[in-house]
N, C-alpha and C positions, 0 to 999 in steps of 0.2 A: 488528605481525604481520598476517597477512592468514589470514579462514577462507574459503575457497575451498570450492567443493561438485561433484560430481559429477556433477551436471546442474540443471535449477531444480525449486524447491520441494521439493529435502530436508532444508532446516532450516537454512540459513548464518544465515538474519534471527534466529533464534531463539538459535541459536548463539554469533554475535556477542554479540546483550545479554547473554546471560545470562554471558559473560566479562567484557564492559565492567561488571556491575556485582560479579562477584567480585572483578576487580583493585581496583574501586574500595575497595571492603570492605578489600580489603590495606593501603590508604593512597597508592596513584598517582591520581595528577591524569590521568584515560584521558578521549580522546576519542571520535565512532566517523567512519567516514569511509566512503562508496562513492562512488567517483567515478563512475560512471555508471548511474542506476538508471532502468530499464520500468518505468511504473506510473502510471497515475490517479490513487493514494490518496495523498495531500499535503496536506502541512498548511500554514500561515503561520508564519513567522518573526516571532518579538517584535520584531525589530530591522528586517523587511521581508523580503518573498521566500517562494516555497515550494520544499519540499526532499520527498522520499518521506518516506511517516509509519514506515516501518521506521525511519529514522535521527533522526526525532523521538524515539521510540521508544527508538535505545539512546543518543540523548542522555543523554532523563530517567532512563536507566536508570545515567546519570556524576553524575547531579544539575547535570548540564548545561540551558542554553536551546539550543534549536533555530537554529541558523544555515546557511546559506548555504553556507559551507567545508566543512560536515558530507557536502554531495551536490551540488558542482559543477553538474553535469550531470542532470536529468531530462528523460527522453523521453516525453512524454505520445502514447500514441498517439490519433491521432482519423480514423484509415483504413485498411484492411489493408496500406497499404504507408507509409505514413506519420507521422511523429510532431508534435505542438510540442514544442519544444525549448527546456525553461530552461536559460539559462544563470547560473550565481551567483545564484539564487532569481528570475530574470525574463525575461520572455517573449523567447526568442529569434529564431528563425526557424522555417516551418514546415518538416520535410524531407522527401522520400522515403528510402529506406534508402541509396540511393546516394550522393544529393545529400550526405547527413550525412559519409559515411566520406572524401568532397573534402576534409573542413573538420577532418579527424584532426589538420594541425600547430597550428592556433590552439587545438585543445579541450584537446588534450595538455599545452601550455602553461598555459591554466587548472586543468585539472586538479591539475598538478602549483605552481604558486602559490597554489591554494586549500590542498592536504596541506600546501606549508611554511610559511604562516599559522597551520595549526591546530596543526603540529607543533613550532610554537615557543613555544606557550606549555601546552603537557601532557605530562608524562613517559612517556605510553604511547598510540600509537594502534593502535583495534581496527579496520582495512580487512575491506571487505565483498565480495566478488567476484559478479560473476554471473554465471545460466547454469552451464554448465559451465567447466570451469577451462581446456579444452583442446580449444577450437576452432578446428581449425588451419586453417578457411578466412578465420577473423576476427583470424588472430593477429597479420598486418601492419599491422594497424590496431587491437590490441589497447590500452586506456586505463585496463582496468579488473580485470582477473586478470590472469597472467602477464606479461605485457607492462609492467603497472604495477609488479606485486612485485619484477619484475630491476630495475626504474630506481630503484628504491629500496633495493634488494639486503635485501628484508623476507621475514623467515621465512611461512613457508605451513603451513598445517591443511587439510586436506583431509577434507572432511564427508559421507559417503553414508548414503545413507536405507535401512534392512534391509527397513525397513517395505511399501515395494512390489516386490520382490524383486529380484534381480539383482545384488546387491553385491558379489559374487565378480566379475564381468565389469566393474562401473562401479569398483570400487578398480583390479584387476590392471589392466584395460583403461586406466584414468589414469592410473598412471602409464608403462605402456609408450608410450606417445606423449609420453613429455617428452624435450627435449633435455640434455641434461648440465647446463647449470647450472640451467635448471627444475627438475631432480630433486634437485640440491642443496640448494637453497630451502625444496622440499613434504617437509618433515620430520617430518611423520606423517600418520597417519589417524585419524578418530573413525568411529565406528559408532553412527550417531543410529536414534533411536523402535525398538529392539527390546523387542519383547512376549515375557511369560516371564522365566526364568531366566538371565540373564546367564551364568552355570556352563557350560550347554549350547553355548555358543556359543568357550568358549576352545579349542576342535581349528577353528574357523574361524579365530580370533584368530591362530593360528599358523600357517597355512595362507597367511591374507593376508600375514601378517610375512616369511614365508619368500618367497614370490613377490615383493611390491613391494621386500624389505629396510629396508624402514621399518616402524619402531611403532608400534603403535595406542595413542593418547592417551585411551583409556576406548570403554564400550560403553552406549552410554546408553539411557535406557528411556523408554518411552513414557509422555508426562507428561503426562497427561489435566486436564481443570477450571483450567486457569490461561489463561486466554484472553490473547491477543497482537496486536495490531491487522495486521491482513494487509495483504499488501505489496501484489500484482497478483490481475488477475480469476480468475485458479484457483484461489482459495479461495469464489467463489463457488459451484461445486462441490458446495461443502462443506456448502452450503444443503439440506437433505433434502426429501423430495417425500414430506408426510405428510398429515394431515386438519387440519392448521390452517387456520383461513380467514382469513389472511395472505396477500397472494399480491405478490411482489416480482417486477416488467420486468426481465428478464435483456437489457440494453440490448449490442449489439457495442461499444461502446466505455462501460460502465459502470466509474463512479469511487468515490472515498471509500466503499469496503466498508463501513467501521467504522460509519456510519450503521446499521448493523443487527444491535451487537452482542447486542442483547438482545432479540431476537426469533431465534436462529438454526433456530429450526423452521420459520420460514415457505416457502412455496412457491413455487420458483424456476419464473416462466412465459417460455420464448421462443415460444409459439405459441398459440391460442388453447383453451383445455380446456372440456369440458362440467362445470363445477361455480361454481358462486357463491359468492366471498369478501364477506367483510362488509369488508374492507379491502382494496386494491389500490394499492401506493408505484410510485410512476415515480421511480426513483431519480435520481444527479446522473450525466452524462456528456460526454464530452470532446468531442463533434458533434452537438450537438444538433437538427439542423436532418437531420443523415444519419443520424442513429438516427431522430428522426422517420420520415423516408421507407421505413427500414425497419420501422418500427412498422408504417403502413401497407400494406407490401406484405406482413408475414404476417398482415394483416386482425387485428391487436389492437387497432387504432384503436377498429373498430365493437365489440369484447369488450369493453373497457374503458367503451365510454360505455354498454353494456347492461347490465352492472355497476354504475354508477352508477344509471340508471334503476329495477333493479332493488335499491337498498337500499346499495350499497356505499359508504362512503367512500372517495377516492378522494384521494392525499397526494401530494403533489409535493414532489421537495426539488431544489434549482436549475437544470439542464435538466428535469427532471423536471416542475418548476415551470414553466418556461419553455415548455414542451409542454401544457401546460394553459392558456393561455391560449389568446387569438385570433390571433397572428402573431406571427413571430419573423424578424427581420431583420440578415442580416451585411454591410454595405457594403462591410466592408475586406478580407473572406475570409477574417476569424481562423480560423473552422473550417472552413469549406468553400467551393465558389464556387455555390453554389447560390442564394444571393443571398437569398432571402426565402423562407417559409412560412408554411402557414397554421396554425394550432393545433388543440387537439381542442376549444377552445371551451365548455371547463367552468368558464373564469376569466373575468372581463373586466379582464384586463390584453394589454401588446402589449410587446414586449420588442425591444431591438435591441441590438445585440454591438457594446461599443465595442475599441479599440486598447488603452487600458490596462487592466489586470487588476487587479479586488481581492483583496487577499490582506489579511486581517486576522481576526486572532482578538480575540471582543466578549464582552460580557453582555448578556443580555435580560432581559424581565420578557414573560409572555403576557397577555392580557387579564383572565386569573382567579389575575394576583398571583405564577405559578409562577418564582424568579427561575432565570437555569441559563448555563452558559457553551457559546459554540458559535465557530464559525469560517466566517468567507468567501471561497469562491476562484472567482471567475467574471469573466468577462465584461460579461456583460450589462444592459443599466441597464434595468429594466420599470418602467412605469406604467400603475398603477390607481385607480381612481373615488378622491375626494376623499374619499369617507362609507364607504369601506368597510369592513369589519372588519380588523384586523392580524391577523397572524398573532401579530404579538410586536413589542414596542418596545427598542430599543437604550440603551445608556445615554449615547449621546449625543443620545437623542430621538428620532430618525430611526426610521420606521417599516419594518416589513420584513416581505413578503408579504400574505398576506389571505386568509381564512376566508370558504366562501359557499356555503351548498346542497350540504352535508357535501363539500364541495372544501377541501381548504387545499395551500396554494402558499410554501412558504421559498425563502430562499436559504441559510440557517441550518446549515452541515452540525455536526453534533454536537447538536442539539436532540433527535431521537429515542435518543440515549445517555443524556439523561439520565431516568431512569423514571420520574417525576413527568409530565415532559411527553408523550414514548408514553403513559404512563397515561391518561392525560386525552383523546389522540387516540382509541386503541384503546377508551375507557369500561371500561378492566379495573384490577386492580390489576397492576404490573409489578414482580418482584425485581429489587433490583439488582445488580448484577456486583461480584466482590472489585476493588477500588481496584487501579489499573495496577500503584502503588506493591508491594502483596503479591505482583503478578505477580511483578514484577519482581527479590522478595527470593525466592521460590518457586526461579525459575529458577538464583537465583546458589546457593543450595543443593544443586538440582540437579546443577550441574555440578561443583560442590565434593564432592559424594558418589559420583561416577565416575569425575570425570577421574587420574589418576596427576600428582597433585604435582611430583613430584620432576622427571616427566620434563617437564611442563610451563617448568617452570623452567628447566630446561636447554638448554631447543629454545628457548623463548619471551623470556626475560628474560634471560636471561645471554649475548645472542650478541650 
């Protein structure tokens, strides 16, 4: 089946798992599958490769490992008009939007060789759609909603958000733009994150039913404290603008969200403010050299290092990192053609961007013993002084990063998840987060105590 949504960010990612791990609960062998996913946030493959952490995500949520087949296709973007492009968890080419849609019949073909690998060895797959389901200027080159659910002839869910209004127009209005066997396929609707009484809302419930002709598969509610690792940068967002003195680089091409699940009060800066944090993170991003340039031209450069000057710690985690030193160098034009930079000069490391990509998930140990699991996905090979302090040692020995005049520099993403080590950066004590794991059992309850059963069964499994 495929859950499909009504535009981005009302809740497919969430959606998805939280099916993938009720069917699992049933006793099917379920997969999750988005063939083509926007996003930054990517994790390593145990087996190699990275894939978006949403479908890491409703792997773990099968008691699955994370592979490659799970997301074909990731578009990293690292320009307002352009992406890198993995392909099968590896770096593909880099594209403009145009360029990419040339290259629809080879991707289609992957696409659809990676679905019947996966689908031949699991009794259920849960497909992920993006965007909206019904983009009809993308739909001749469609790989990933409709387009994929006809070549598959796979039942569709159809997912709208109550929550930021307009669900009367983004239901009725989607499916009036389906073609005939489209609308045969999107054989329901769900009604995600309503606040209140569910009760109040059934002369809606019948209203939609009546216009689209199709059922609504439950009304689900807004399910607060179970945190979910976020797919793309509209959840940074989500960052509130309060008196913490945290303050996290709202980078244009910022990556791996989840680096900041346990700080989510901190304050979101894209420009410079009159107030002094005791901490200031340059998070990870996918152009490092062109978010530089734009760090400098809204003058955050000079904020950040009077910041420093003035008492603040100041955290880097892998461009972010890679910004904190003294130069940064792309020979090959992985991210940009900008060719070389200089740094903000709070590290004395020099970094240059090679051709191949690390993608590995490690263990470390910090210098004060703290052991913790984290993951790597970059480019860049940096070196720094022989004597200088690590940030953390790996367990293969290999050193990584380095600590200096309240600077520290990772390539580490997942170290500030775990709250021992934030702890230790931040000098506070930090709570931890309920384990993915409860998440993940949270959600399949969730949706067990909404959705209609029966008719589940009958749209979804029995067809």
């Amino acid at each position: 089946m495929m859950v499909a949504g009504t535009a981005s960010h009302v809740g497919k990612s969430w959606m998805t798992t939280a099916i993938c791990r009720w069917l699992t609960r049933r006793g099917l062998s379920v997969a999750p599958f988005k063939a083509q996913n926007m996003s930054n946030n990517s994790y390593p493959c145990s087996g190699g490769g990275e894939i978006g952490r949403a479908q890491v995500a409703q792997a773990e949520a099968c008691f699955l490992a994370a592979e490659p087949d799970m997301n074909p296709i990731l578009l990293k973007p690292n320009s307002d008009i352009g992406s890198q492009v993995v392909l099968n968890g590896k770096v593909w080419k880099n594209l403009g939007a145009r360029e990419y849609y040339e290259h629809f019949p080879i991707l289609l073909e992957h696409v659809l060789a990676a679905y019947d690998r996966l689908a031949s060895r699991h009794d259920f797959i849960v497909m992920e759609g993006a965007g909206s389901v019904t983009e009809l200027n993308l739909k001749a080159t469609d790989l990933v909603n409709l387009g994929l659910a006809t070549r598959l002839n796979a039942p569709v869910m159809l997912t709208a958000d109550i929550d930021r209004g307009g669900v009367f127009a983004a239901v009725v209005g989607t499916f009036a733009l389906l073609d005939e066997r489209e609308r045969a396929l999107l054989r329901s609707f769900a009604i995600n994150r309503f606040r209140g009484d569910p009760a109040l809302f059934e002369s809606g419930v019948g209203l939609l039913e009546e216009r689209t002709g199709k059922p609504c598969m439950g009304v689900f509610p807004y399910l607060r404290d179970v945190p979910l690792d976020p797919e793309d940068a509209v959840t940074l967002d989500d960052l509130r603008r309060s008196d913490s003195d945290i303050a996290i680089v709202a980078f244009p091409h910022i990556s791996n969200l989840s680096d900041f699940r346990l700080i989510p009060g901190a304050v979101r800066i894209s420009r410079p403010i009159d107030a002094q944090f005791g901490y200031v993170i340059l998070p990870g991003t996918k152009n490092t050299i062109g978010d530089l340039a734009w760090l400098r031209s809204m003058k955050l450069d000079e904020w950040i290092l009077d910041q420093h000057r003035r008492g603040a710690r100041i955290i880097g985690i892998c461009g972010g990192y890679q910004m904190m030193g003294d130069s940064i160098e792309d020979p090959f034009g992985m991210e940009s053609n900008a060719g070389r930079a200089d740094g903000l000069g709070l590290l004395p490391v020099r970094t240059v961007l090679a051709r191949e990509k690390v993608t590995r998930a490690v263990r470390a140990v910090t210098p004060t013993g703290i052991e913790f699991a984290a993951y790597e996905i970059h480019l860049g090979i940096t070196t720094r002084p022989p004597d200088a302090l690590t940030f953390a040692t790996l367990e293969d020995g290999a050193d990584d990063g380095i600590r200096a005049d309240r600077c520290f520099g990772t390539y580490l993403h997942g170290a500030l998840e775990d709250c021992r080590v934030l702890g230790e950066l931040l000098e506070r004590a930090i709570e931890p987060l309920p384990s993915r794991e409860t998440s993940y059992e949270a959600m399949a309850d969730w949706f067990d105590a909404n959705v209609d059963r029966r008719l589940f069964e009958e749209l979804y499994l029995c067809s």
